[in-house]
C-alpha positions as CSV (number, residue, x, y, z in Angstrom):
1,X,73.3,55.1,-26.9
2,X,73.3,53.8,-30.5
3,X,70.9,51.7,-31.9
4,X,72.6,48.2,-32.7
5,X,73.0,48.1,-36.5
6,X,71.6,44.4,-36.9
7,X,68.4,45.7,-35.9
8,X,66.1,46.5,-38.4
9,X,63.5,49.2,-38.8
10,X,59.6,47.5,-37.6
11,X,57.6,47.1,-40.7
12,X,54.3,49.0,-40.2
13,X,52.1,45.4,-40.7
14,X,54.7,44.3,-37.4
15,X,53.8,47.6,-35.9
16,X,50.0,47.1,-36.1
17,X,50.9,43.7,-34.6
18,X,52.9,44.8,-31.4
19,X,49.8,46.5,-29.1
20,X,47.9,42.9,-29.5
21,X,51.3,41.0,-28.7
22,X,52.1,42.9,-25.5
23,X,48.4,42.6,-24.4
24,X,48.7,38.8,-24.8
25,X,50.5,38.5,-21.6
26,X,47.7,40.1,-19.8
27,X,45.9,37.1,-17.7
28,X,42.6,36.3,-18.6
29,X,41.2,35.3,-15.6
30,X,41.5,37.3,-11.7
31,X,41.6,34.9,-8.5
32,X,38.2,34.3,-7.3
33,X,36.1,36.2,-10.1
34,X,35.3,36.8,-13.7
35,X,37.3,39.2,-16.0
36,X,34.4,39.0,-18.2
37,X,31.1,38.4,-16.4
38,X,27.8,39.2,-18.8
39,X,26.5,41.8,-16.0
40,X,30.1,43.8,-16.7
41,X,29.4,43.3,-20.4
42,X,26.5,45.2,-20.7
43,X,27.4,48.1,-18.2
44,X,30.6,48.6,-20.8
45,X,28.3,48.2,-23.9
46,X,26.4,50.6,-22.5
47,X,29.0,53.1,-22.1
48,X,29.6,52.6,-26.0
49,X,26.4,54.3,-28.2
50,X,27.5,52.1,-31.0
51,X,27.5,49.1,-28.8
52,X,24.4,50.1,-27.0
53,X,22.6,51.3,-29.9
54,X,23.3,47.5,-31.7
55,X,22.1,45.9,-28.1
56,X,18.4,47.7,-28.3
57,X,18.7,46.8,-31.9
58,X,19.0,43.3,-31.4
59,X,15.9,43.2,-28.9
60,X,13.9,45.0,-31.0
61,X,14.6,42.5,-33.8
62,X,16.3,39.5,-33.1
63,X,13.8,38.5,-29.6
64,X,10.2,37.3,-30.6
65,X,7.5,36.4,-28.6
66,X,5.5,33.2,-28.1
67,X,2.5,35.0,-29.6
68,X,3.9,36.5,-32.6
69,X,4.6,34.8,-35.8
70,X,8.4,33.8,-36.9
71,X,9.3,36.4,-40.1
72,X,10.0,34.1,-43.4
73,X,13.3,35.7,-43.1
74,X,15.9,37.2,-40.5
75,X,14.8,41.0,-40.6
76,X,17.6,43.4,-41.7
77,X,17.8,45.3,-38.8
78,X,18.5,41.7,-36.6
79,X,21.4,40.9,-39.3
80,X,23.3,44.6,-39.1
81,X,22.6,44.3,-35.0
82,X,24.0,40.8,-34.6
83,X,27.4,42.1,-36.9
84,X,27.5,45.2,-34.6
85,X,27.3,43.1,-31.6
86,X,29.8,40.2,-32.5
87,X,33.2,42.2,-31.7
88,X,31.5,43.6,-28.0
89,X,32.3,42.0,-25.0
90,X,28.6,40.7,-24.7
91,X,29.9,37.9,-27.1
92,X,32.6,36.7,-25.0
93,X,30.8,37.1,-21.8
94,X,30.2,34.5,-19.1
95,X,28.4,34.0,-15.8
96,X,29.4,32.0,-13.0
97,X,27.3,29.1,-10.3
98,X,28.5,31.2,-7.4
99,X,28.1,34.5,-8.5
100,X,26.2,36.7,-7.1
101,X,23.2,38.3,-9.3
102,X,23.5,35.0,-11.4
103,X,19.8,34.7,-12.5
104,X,20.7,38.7,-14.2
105,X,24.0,37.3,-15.6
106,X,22.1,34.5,-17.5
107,X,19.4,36.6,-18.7
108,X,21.9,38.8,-20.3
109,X,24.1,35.6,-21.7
110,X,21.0,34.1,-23.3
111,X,19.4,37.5,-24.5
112,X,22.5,37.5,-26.4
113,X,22.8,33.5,-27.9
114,X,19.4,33.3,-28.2
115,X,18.8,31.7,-31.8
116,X,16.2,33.1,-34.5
117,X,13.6,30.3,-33.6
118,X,11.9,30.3,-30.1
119,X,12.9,27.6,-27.9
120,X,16.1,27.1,-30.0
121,X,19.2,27.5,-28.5
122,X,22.5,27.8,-28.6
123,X,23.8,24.8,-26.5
124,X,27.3,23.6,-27.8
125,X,28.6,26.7,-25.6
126,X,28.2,26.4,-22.0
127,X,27.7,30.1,-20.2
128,X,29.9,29.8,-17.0
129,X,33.3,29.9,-16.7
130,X,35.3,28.9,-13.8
131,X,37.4,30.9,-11.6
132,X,40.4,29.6,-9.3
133,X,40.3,28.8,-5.9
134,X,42.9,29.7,-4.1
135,X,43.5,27.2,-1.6
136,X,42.2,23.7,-1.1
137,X,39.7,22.7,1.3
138,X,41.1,20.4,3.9
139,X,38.8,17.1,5.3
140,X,39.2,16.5,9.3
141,X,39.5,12.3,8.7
142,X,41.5,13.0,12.5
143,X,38.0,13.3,13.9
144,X,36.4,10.9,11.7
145,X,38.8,8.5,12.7
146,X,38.1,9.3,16.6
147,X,34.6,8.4,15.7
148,X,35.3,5.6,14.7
149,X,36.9,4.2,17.0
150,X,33.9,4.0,19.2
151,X,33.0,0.2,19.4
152,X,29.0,1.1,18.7
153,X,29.8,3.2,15.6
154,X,33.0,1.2,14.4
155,X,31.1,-1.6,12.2
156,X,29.0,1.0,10.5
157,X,31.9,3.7,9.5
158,X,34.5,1.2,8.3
159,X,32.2,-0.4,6.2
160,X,29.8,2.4,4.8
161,X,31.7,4.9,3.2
162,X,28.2,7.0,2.4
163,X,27.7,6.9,5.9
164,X,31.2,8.8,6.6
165,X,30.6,11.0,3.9
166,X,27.5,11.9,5.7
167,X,29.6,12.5,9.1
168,X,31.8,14.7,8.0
169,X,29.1,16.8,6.7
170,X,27.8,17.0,10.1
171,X,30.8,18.3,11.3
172,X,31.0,20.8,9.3
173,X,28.9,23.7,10.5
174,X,28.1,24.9,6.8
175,X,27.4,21.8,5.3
176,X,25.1,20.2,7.9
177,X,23.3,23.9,8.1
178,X,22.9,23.7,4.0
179,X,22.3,19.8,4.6
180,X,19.6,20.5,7.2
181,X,17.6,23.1,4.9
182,X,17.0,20.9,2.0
183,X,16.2,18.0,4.3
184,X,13.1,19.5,6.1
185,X,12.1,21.4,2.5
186,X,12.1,17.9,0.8
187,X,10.8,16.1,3.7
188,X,7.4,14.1,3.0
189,X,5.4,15.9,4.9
190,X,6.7,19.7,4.1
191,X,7.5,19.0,0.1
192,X,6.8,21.2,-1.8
193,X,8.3,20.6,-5.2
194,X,9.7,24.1,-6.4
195,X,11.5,24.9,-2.6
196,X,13.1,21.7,-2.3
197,X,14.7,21.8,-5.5
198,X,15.6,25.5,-4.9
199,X,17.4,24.0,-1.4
200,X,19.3,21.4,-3.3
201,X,20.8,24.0,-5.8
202,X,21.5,25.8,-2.8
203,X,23.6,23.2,-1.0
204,X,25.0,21.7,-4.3
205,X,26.3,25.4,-4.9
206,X,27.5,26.7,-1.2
207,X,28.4,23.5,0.8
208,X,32.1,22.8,0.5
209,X,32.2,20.4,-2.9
210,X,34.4,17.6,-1.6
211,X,32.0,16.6,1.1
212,X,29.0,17.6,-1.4
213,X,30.7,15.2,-4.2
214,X,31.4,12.5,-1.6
215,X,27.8,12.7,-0.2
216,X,26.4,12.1,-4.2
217,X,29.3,9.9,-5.2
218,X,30.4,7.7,-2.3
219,X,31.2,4.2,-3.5
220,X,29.7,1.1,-1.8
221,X,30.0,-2.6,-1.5
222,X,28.4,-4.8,-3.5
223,X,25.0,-5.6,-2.5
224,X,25.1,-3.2,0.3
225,X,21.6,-2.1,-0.1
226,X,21.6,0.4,3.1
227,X,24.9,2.0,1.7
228,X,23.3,2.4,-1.6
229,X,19.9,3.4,-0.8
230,X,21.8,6.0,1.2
231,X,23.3,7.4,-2.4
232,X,20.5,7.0,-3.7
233,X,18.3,9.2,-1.6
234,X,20.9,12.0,-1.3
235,X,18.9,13.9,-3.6
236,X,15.5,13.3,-1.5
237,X,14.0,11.8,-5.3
238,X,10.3,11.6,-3.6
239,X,10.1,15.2,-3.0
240,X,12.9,16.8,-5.8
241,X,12.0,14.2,-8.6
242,X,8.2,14.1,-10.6
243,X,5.6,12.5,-9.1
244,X,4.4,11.6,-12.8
245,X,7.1,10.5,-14.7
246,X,7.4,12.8,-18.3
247,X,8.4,12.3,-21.9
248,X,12.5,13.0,-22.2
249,X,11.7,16.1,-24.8
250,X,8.9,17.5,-22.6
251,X,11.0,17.8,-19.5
252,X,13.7,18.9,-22.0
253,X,11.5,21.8,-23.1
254,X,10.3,22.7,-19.4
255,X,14.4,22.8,-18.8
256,X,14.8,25.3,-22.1
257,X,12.0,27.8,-20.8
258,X,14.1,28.5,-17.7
259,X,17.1,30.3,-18.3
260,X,19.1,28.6,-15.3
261,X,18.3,25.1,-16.4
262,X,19.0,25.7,-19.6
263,X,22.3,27.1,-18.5
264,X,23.0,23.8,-17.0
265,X,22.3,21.7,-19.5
266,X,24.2,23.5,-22.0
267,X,27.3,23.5,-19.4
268,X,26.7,19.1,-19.0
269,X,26.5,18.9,-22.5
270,X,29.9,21.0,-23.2
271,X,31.6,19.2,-20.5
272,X,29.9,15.9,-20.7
273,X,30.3,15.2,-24.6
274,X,32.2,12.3,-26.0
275,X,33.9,12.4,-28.7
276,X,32.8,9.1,-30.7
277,X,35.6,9.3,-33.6
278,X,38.6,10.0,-30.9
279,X,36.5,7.3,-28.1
280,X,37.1,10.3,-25.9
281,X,35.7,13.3,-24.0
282,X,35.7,16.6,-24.8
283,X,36.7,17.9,-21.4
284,X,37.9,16.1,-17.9
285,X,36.5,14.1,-15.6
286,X,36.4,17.2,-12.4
287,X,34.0,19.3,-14.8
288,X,31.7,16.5,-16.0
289,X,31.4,16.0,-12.3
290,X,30.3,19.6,-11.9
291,X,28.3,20.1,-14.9
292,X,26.7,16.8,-13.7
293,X,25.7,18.3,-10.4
294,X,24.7,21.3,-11.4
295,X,21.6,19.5,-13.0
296,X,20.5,18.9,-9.7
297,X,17.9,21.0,-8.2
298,X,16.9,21.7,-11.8
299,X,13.6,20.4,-13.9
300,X,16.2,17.9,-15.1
301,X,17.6,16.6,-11.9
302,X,19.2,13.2,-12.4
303,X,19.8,10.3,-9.9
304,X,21.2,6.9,-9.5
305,X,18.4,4.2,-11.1
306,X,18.8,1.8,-8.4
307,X,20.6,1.0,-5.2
308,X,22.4,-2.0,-6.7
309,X,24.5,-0.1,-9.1
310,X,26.2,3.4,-10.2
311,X,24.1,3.9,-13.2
312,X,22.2,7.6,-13.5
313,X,19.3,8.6,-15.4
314,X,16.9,11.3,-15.9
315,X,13.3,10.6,-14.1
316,X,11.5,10.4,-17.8
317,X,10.3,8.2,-20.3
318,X,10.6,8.0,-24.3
319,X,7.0,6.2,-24.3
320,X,4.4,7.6,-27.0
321,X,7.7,9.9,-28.4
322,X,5.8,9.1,-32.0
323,X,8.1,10.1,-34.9
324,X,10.5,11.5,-32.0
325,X,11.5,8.5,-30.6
326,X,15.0,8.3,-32.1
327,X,15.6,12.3,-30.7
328,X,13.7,11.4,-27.4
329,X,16.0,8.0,-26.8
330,X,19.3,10.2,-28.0
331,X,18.0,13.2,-24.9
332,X,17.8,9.9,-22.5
333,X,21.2,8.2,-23.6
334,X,23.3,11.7,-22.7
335,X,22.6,10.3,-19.2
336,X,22.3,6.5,-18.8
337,X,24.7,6.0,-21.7
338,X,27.2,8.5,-21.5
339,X,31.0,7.0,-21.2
340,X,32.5,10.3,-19.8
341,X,29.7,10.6,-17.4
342,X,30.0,6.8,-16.4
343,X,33.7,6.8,-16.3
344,X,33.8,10.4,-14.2
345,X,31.2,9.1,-11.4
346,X,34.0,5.7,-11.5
347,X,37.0,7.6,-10.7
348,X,35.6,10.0,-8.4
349,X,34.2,7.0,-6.5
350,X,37.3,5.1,-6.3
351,X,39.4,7.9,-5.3
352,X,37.0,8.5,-2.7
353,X,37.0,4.8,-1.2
354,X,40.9,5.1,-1.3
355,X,40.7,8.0,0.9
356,X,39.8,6.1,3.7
357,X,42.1,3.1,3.3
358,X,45.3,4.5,5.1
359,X,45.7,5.6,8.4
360,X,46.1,9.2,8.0
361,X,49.1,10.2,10.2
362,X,48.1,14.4,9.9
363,X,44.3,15.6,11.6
364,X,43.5,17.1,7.5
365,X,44.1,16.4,4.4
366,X,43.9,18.2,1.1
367,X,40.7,17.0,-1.0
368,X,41.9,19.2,-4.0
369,X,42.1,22.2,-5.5
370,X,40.1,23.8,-8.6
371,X,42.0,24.8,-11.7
372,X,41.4,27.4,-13.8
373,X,41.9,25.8,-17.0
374,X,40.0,26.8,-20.8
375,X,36.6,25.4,-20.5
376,X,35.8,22.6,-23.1
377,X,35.1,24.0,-26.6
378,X,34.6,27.6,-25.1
379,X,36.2,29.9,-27.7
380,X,39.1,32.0,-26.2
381,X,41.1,34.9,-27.2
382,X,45.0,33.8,-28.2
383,X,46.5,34.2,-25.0
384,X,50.8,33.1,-25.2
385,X,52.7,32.9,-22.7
386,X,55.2,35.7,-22.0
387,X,58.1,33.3,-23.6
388,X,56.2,33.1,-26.5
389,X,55.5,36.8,-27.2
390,X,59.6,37.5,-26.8
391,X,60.3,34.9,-29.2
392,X,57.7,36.0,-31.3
393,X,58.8,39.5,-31.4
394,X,63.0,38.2,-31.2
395,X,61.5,36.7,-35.0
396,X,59.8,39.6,-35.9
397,X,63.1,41.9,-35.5
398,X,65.7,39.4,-36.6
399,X,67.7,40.0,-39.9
400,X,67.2,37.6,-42.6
């Protein structure tokens, strides 16, 4: 067949172009799991001798210990490993909350982003990335509503939407088992600190998250104290929260010495930030709410400050901060003054007390599904759709 004579001949710059334009409309992201997970990273970097030559590299130069004194200057063999390193796939790798082997994932992520000084990291960037779920999980308000219509529970579920929450945990095999677990590991007379926080990250990461999100974030009326106090204690605070209350930027330096709380905190703070020029947020509300979360069971596990109101806080204190005071009242404010955190906890409360307002007509509802959207400020590779790399290429060939 001949060639159509308005066609022209690909210029070799187009040529080079072409393999990177028909990869482009290769998804990103699989259902259910990570393209790019820091565990896969390695294994491929090590498959490379360049790449796992520049790895070993960078330990051997760019990680210092505690006991050993910081170099005036980066050491040359940390500055060739880093530029060795930064086309790998260890740079754009990510872990996940519900991965498995997620403690080895986040070893490997911050191994990698760990800055030249100890203790200073690179936070701007969270480390997970979230993966789609495939179908929404489905509330059974049918047999909430049965419940309620028993005349000795009736005044309590209509009015106490905490108190439903805390239902339809329990008829949920999962949730109440998960439920159960942290409430004897946090009760008072079996607390011990380190387990019951281990059992709140555990039920904050497996139990379904509608029901785990309604059980933190369930509105109530105002000056319900039993409703609230309810919220409030979701989190078992006299067990999971300090018995002495610290200094903000101590508690923030126990959370940096642990690689999962650090991981969380950088994750609330990418998802969390506002914007104060735009008076917006850098990502929406549904991954504030999950970034938020994922704080608790951590050294910088946050709860509601009262049962009179929706306001959150860290359990910590800028008292005797010295010349900190200003960073140490900044570290508290990312909590009790955050607008996208406030206004995140508002909406998800108020869609949560209109779900019970109607009379559902169907046994289940749909309480959502996740979306696999670009995380906030995450940097990503150019990824058009396939529209755009046919137009793009219709351009590239088209007489002028």
């Amino acid at each position: 067949m001949a060639r159509p004579s308005n066609l022209q001949p690909l210029s070799p710059a187009v040529l080079l172009l072409l393999p990177l334009l028909l990869r482009a409309v290769e998804p990103l992201t699989t259902k259910g799991r990570l393209l790019n997970s820091c565990i896969q990273a390695k294994r491929k970097c090590q498959a490379n001798p360049t790449c796992n030559a520049a790895y070993h590299q960078h330990l051997d130069f760019c990680i210092y210990s505690p006991h050993t004194p910081l170099p005036s200057e980066e050491p040359a063999g940390c500055l060739e490993a880093a530029k060795q390193l930064r086309n790998s796939s260890l740079m754009g790798c990510s872990c996940h909350r519900r991965m498995k082997h997620q403690a080895t994932c986040l070893d490997i992520y911050w191994t990698i982003h760990k800055t030249r000084n100890l203790g200073d990291y690179e936070l701007d960037v969270s480390p997970y990335e979230d993966t789609v779920t495939s179908k929404p999980w489905k509330m059974n308000l049918g047999k909430l509503n049965r419940l309620s219509a028993d005349e000795e529970s009736k005044p309590r579920l209509d009015s106490d939407i905490c108190l439903k929450f805390t239902t339809l945990c329990t008829m949920n095999d999962k949730c109440e088992r998960l439920r159960k677990a942290y409430g004897e590991a946090c009760s008072g007379s079996h607390c011990q600190r380190s387990i019951c926080l281990e059992q709140l990250r555990n039920f904050f990461e497996k139990a379904p998250e509608p029901l785990a999100q309604g059980l933190l974030l369930c509105p109530c009326a105002p000056g319900d104290r039993a409703c609230g106090d309810r919220r409030r204690n979701t989190i078992a605070p006299s067990c999971a929260l300090p018995a002495v209350v610290p200094n903000c930027l101590e508690l923030r330096h126990t959370c940096l010495s642990d690689p999962l709380c650090r991981s969380r905190l950088a994750d609330f703070q990418t998802h969390c930030h506002p914007v104060e020029v735009l008076s917006t947020c850098v990502a929406e509300q549904s991954r504030c709410l999950r970034a938020y979360m994922g704080l608790i069971g951590t050294s910088m596990t946050p709860n509601f400050v009262s049962s009179v109101n929706t306001s959150v806080a860290l359990s910590c204190t800028c008292r005797g901060s010295g010349n900190l005071q200003e960073e140490c009242e900044r570290q508290e404010g990312s909590f009790s003054r955050n607008p996208c955190l406030m206004k995140a906890i508002a909406a998800k409360m108020h869609y949560h007390s209109q779900l019970f307002l109607q009379d559902w007509a169907e046994p289940t509802i749909s309480a959502g599904e996740h979306q696999n959207k670009t995380p906030a400020l995450r940097p990503q590779l150019w990824v058009p759709s396939f529209f755009s790399c046919t137009l793009t290429l219709t351009l590239l060939l088209k007489p002028w």
